[in-house]
N, C-alpha and C positions, 0 to 999 in steps of 0.2 A: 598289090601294085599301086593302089589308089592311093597308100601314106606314102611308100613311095616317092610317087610322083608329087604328093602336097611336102612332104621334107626337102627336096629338092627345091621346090618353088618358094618353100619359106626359105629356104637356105639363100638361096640368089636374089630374094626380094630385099635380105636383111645387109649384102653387100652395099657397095655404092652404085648396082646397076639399078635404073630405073624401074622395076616391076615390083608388085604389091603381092601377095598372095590371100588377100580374104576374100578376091571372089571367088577362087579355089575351095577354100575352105566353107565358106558359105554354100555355094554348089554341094559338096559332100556331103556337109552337115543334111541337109534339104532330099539327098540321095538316100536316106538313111542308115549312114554305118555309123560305127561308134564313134561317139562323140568323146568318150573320154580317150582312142586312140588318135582320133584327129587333133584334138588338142593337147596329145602330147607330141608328135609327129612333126607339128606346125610348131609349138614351142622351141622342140628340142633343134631343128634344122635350123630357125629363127634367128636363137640364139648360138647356132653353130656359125651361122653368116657374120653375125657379130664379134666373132672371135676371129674373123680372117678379117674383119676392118680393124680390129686391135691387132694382130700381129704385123696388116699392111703400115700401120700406124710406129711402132715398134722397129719396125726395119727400114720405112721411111723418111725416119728421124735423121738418120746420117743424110741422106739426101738430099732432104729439104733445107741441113746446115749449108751442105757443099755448091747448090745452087743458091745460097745465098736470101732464100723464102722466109730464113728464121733462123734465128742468131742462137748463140749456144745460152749466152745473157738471157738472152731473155725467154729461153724454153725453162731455166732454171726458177727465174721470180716466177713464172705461171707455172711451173709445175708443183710449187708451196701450194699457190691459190686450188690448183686441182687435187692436190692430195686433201687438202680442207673440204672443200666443196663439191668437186665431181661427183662421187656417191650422189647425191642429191642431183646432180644432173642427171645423169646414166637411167633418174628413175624415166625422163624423156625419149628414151632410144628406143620405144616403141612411135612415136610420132615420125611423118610422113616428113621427109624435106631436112630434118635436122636430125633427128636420131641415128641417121648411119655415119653421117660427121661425128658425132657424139665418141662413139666408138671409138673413130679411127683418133680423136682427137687422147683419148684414155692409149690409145699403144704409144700415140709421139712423147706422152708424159710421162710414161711407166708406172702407170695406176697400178695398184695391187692387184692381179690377175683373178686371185681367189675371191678377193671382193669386186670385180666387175663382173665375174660368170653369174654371182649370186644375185647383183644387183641387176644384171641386166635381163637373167630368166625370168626374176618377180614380173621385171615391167614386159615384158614380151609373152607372157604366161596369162599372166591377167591381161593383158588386150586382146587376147586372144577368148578367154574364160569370159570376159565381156561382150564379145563379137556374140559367140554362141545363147549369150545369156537372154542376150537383147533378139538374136532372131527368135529363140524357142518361146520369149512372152509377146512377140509380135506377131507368129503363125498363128492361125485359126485351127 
């Protein structure tokens, strides 16, 4: 029940709702269960959140033309710039505050799916693999 409830809360933290899940994880971690199931748990749910901000992104697009937020023009010139560069952003969508824009911003521009899942598990895998890494040399 305990991955569970931490894939769920990674899932929801990786949306655009406001909630974090490492003190979840941190807590477990501390509880002692497995640590290599919580950090895939936490990953995998993580990066599952991050694929509903790319799809909200994705199906958003027409909306955000028809209210008039963003032009068809100019989703075209920034979507060259993010086919170039994004990758290289997306490694950010583990950070607090931008990283779940990040996302949604790869569905409005139809970033390669295959390479966003890849590139966004690294960066949410490893902050996670760092989270764990940093509390087990900081326990006594």
């Amino acid at each position: 029940m305990i991955y569970l409830t931490l894939f769920l809360v990674a899932l929801g933290s990786a949306t655009l709702l406001p909630f974090g899940s490492e003190a979840l994880y941190i807590y477990y971690i501390n509880e002692g269960n497995s640590l290599f199931l919580l950090w895939f748990f936490a990953s995998f749910g993580n990066t599952l959140g991050s694929i509903v901000n790319y799809w909200l992104g994705l199906k958003g697009e027409d909306y955000l033309e028809s209210k008039g937020y963003i032009s068809t023009k100019k989703i075209k010139s920034t979507k060259v710039y993010f086919d170039k560069y994004g990758g290289w952003t997306l490694l950010l969508s583990w950070m607090p505050i931008v990283g779940d824009p990040l996302t949604f911003i790869a569905g409005v521009f139809h970033y390669k799916f295959k390479y966003f899942i890849l590139i966004v598990f690294i960066a949410k895998s490893t902050r996670y693999a760092i989270v764990a890494l940093l509390l087990q040399s900081f326990s006594v």
